[in-house]
MDTraj code that builds the backbone (N, CA, C; nanometers):
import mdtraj as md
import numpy as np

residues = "UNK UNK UNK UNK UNK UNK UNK UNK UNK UNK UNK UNK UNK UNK UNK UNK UNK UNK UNK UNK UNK UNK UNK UNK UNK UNK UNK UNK UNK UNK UNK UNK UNK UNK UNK UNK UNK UNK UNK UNK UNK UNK UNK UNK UNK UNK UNK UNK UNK UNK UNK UNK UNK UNK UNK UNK UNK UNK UNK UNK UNK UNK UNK UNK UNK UNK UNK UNK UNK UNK UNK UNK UNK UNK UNK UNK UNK UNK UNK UNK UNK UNK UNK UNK UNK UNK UNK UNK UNK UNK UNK UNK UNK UNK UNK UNK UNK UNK UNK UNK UNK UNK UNK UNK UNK UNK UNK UNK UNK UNK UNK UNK UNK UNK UNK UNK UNK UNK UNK UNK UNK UNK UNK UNK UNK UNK UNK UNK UNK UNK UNK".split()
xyz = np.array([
    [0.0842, -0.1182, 0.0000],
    [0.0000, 0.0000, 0.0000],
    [0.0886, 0.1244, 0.0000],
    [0.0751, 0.2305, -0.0873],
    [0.1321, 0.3637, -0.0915],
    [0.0517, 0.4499, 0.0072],
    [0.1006, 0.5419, 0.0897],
    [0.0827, 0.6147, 0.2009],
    [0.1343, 0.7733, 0.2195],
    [0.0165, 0.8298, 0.1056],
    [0.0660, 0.9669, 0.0840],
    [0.0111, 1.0606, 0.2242],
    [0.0827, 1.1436, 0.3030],
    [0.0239, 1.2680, 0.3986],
    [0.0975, 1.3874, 0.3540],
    [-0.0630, 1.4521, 0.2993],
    [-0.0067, 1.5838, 0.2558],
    [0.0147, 1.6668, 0.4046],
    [0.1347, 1.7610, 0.3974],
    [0.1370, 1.8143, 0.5083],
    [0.2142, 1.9598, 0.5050],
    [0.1784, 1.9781, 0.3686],
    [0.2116, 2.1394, 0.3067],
    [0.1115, 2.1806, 0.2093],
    [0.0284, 2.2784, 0.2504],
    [-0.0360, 2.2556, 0.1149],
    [-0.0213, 2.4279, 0.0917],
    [-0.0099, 2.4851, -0.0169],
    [0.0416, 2.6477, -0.0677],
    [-0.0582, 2.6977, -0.1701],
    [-0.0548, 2.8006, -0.1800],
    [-0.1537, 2.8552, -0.2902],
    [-0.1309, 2.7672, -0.4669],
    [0.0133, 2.7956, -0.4552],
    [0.0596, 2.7094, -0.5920],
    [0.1103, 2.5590, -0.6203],
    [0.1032, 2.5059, -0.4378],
    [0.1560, 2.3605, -0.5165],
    [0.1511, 2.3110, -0.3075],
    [0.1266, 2.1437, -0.3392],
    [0.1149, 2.0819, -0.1969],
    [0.2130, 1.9808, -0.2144],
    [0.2919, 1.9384, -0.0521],
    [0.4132, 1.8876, -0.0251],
    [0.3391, 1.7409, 0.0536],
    [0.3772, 1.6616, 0.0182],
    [0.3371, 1.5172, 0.1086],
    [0.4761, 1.3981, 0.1330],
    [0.4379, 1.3899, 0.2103],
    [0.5248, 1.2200, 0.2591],
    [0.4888, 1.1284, 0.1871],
    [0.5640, 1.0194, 0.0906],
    [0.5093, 0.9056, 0.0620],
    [0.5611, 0.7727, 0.1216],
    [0.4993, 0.6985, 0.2075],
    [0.4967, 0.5422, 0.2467],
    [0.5025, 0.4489, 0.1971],
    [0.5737, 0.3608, 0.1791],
    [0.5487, 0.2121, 0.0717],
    [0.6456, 0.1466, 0.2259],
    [0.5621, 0.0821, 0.2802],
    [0.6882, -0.0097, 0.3260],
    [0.7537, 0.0677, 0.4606],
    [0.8920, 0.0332, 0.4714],
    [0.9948, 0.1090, 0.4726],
    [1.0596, 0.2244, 0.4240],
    [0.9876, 0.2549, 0.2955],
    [1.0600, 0.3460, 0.2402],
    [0.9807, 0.4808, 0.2559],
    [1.0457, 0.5837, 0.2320],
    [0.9952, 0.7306, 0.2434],
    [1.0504, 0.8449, 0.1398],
    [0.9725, 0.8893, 0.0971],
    [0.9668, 0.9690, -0.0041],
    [0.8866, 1.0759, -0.0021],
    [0.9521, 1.1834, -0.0806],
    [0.8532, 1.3445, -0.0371],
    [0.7432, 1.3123, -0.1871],
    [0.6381, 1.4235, -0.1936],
    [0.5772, 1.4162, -0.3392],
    [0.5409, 1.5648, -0.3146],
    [0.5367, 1.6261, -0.4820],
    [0.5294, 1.7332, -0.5124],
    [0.3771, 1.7305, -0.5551],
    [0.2986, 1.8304, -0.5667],
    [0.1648, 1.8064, -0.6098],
    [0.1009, 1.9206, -0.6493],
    [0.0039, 1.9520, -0.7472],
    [-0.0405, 2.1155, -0.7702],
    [-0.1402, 2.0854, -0.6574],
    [-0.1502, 2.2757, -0.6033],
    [-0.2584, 2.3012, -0.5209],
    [-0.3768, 2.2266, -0.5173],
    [-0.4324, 2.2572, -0.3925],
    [-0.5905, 2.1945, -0.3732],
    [-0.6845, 2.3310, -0.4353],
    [-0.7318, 2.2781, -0.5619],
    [-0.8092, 2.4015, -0.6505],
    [-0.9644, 2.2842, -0.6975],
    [-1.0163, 2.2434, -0.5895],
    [-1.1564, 2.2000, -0.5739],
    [-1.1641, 2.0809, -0.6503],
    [-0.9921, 2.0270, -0.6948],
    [-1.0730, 1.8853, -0.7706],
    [-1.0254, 1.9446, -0.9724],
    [-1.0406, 2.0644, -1.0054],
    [-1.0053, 2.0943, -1.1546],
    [-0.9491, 2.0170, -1.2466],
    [-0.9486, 1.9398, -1.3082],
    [-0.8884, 1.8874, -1.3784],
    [-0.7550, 1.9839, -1.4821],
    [-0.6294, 1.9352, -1.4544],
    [-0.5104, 2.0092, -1.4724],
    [-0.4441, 2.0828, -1.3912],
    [-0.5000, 2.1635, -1.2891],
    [-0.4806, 2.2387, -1.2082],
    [-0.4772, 2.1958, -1.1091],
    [-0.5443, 2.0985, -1.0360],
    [-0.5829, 2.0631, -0.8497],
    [-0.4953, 1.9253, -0.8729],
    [-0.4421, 1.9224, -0.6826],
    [-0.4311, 1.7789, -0.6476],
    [-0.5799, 1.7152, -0.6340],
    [-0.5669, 1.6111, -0.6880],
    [-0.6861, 1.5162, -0.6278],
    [-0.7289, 1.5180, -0.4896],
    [-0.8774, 1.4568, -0.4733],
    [-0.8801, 1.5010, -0.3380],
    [-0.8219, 1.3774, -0.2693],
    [-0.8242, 1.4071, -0.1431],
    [-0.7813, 1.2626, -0.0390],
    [-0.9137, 1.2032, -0.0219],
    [-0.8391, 1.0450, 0.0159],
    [-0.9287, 0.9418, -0.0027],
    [-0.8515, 0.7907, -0.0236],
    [-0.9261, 0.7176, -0.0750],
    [-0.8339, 0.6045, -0.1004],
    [-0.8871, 0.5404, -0.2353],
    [-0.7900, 0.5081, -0.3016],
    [-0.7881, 0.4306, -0.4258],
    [-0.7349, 0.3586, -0.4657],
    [-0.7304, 0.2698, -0.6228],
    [-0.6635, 0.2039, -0.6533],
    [-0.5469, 0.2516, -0.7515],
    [-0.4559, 0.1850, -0.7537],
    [-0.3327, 0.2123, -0.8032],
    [-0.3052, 0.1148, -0.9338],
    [-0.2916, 0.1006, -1.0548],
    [-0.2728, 0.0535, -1.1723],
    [-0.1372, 0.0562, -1.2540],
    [-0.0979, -0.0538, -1.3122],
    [0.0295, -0.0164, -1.4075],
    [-0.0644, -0.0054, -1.5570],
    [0.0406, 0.1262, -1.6098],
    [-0.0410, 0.1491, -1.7203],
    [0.0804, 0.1870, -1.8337],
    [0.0707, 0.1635, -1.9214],
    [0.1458, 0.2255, -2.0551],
    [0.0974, 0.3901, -2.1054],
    [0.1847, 0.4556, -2.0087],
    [0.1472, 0.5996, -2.0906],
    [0.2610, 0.6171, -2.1996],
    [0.1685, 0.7017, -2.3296],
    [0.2277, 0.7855, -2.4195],
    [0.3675, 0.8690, -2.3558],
    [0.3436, 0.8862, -2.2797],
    [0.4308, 1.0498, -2.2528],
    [0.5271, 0.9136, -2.1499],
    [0.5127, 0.8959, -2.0749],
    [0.6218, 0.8473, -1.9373],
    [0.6728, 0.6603, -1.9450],
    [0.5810, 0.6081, -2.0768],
    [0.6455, 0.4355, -2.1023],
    [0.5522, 0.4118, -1.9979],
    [0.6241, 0.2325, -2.0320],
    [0.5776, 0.1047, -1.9823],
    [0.5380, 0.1544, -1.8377],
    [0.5098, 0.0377, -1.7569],
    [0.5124, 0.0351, -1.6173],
    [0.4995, 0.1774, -1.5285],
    [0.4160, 0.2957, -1.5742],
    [0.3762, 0.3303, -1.4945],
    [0.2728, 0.3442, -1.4244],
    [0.2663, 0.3950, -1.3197],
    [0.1468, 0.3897, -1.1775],
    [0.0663, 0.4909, -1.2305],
    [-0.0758, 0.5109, -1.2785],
    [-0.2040, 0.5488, -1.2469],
    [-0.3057, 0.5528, -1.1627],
    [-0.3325, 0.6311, -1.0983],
    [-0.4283, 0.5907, -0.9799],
    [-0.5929, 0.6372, -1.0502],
    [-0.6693, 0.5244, -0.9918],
    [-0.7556, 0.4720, -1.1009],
    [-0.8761, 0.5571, -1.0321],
    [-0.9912, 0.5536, -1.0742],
    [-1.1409, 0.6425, -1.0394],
    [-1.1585, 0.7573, -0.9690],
    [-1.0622, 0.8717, -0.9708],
    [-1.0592, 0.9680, -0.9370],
    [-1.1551, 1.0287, -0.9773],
    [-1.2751, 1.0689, -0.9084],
    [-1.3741, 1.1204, -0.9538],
    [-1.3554, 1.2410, -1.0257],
    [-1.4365, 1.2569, -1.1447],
    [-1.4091, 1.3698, -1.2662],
    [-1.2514, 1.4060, -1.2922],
    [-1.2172, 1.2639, -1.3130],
    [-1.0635, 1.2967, -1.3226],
    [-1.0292, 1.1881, -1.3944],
    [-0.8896, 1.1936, -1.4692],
    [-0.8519, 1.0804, -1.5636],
    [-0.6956, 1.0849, -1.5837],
    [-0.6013, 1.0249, -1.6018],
    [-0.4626, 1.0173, -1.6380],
    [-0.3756, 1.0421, -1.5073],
    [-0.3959, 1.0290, -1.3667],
    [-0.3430, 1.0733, -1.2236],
    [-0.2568, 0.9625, -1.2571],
    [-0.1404, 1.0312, -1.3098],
    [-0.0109, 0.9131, -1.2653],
    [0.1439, 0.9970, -1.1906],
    [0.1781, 0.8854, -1.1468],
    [0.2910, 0.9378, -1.0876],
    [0.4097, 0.8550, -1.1529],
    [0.4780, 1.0174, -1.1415],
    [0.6212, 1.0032, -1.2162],
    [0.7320, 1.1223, -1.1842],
    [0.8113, 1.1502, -1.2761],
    [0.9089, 1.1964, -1.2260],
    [0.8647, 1.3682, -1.2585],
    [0.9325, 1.4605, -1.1193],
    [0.9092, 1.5779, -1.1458],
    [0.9539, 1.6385, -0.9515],
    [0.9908, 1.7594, -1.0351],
    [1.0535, 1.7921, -0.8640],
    [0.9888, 1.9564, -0.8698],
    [0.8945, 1.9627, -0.9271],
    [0.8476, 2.1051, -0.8946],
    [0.6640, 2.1078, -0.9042],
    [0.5841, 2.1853, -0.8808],
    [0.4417, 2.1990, -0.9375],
    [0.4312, 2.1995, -1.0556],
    [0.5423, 2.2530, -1.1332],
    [0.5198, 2.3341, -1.2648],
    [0.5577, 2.1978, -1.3196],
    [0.5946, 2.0368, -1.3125],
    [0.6253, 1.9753, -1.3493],
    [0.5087, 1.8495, -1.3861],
    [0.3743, 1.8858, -1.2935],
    [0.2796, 1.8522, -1.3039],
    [0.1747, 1.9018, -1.3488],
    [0.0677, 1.7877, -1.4159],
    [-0.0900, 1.8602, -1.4216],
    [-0.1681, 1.7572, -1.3834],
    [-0.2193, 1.8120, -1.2096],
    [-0.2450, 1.7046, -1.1507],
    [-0.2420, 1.5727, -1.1618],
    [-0.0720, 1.5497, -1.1538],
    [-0.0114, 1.3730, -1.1317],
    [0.0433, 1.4514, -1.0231],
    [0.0946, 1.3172, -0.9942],
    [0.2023, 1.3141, -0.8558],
    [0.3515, 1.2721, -0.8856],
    [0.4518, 1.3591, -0.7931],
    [0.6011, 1.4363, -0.8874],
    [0.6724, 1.3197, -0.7036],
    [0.7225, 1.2540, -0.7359],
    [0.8017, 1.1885, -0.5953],
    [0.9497, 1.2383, -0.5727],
    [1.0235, 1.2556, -0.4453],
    [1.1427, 1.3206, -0.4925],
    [1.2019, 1.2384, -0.3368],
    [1.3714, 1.2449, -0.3790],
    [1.4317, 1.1762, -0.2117],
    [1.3904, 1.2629, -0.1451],
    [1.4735, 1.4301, -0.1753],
    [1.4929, 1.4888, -0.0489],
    [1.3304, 1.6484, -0.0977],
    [1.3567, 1.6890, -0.0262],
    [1.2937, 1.8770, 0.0271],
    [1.3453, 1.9545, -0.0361],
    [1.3326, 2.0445, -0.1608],
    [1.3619, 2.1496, -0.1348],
    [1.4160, 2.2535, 0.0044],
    [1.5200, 2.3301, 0.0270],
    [1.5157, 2.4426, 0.1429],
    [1.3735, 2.4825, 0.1954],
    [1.3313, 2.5300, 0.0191],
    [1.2307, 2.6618, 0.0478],
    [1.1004, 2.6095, 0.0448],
    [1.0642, 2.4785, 0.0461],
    [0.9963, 2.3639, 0.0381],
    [0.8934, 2.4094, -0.0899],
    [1.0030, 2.4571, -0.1995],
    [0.9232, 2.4970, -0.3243],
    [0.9233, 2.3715, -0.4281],
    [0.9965, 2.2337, -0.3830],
    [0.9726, 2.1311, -0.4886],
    [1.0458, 1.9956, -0.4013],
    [1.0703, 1.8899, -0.4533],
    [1.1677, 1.7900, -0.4267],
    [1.2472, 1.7878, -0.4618],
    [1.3742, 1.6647, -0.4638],
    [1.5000, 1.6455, -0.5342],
    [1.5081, 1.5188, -0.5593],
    [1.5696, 1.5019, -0.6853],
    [1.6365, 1.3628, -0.7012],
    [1.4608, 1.2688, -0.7684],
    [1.4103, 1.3548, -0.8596],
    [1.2893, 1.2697, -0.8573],
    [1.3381, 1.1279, -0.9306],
    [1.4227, 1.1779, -1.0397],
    [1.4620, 1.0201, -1.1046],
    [1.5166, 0.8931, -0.9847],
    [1.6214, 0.9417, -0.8996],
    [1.6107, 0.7770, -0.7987],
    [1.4739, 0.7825, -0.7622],
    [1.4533, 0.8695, -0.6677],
    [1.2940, 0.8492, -0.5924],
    [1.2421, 0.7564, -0.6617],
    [1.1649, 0.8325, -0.8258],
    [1.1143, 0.7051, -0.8992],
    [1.1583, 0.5602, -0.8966],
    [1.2787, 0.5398, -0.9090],
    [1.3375, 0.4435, -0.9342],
    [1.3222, 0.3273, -0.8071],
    [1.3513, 0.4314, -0.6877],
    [1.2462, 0.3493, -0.5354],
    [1.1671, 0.2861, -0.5796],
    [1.0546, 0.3664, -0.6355],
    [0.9259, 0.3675, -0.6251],
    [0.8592, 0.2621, -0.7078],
    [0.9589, 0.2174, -0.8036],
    [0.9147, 0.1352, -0.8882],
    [0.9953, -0.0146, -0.8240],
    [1.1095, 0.0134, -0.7608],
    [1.1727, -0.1352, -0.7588],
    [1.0433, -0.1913, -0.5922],
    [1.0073, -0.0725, -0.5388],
    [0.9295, -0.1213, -0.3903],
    [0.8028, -0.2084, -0.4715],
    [0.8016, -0.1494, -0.6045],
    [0.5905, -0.1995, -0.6634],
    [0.6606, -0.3231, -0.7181],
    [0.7606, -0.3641, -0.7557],
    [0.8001, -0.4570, -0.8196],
    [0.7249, -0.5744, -0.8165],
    [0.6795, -0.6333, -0.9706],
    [0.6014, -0.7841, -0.8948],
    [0.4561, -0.7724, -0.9121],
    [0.4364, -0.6234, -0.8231],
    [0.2253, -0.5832, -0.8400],
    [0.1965, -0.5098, -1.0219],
    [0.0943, -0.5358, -0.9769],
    [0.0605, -0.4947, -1.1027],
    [-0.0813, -0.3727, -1.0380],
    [-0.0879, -0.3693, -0.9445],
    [-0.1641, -0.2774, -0.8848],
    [-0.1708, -0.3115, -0.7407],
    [-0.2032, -0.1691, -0.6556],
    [-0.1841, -0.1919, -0.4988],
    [-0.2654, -0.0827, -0.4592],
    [-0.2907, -0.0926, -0.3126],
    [-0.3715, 0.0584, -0.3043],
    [-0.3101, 0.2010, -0.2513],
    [-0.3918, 0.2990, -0.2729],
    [-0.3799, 0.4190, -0.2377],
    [-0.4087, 0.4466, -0.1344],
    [-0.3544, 0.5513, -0.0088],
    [-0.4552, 0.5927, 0.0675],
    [-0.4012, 0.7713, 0.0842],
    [-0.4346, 0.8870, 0.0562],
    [-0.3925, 1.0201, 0.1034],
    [-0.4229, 1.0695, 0.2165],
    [-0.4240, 1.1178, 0.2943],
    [-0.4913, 1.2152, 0.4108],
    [-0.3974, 1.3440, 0.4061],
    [-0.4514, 1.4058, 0.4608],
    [-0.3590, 1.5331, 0.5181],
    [-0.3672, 1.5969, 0.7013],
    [-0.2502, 1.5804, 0.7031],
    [-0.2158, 1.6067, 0.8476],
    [-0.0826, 1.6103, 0.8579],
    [-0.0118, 1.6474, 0.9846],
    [0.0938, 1.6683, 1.0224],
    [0.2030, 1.5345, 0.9999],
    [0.2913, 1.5541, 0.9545],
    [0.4041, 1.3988, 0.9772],
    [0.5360, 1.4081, 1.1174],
    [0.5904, 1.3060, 1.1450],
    [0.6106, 1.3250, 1.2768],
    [0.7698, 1.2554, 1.1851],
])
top = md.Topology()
chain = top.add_chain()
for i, resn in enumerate(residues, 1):
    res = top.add_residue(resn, chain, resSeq=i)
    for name in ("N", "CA", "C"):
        top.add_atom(name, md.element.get_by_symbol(name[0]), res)
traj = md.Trajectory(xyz[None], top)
């Protein structure tokens, strides 16, 4: 199970923890703008998670599936807001100015050797504080 807590969220872009396991990872995300398609993070909740063949990002990537009035939520590589339209951007470390992540290509590379094997797993987001 992936284990996103958003626990930054900014006019232009929201900061979360991601969970798999053992492992930990930041995610970059556009603002909470009511759900918009292109513009908003998805809302929190829980879902399913899919491997899918996108055009733009190849084989084996993660889609998260029935996002209400929403379609193409995949996560991949990106270390800023501006790097997304509402997908999800995973990174090792923080930005300083907690204006993006770093290192999204390993992150990804986590992220894919932790799913290794599934072919789908679930989602869960909340937002609250991380400790």
């Amino acid at each position: 199970m992936i284990e996103i807590t958003r626990f930054a969220l900014f006019g232009d872009r929201t900061l979360g923890r991601l969970k798999i396991d053992d492992l930990e990872l930041w995610t970059i995300e556009r603002p909470w703008l009511n759900n918009v398609p292109f513009k908003s993070c998805i809302p929190t909740g829980q879902y399913k998670v899919k491997r899918t063949n996108s055009p733009r990002f190849g084989p084996d990537t993660w889609q998260v599936q029935d996002v209400p009035d929403r379609t193409h939520i995949l996560f991949h590589v990106a270390n800023t807001a501006a790097d997304v339209v509402g997908c999800i951007g995973c990174g090792i470390s923080l930005y300083p100015d907690l204006n993006g992540v770093g290192n999204s290509r390993k992150a990804m590379a986590k992220f894919d050797s932790y799913l290794a094997g599934l072919d789908e797993t679930d989602l869960v987001i909340t937002t609250g504080a991380i400790m």
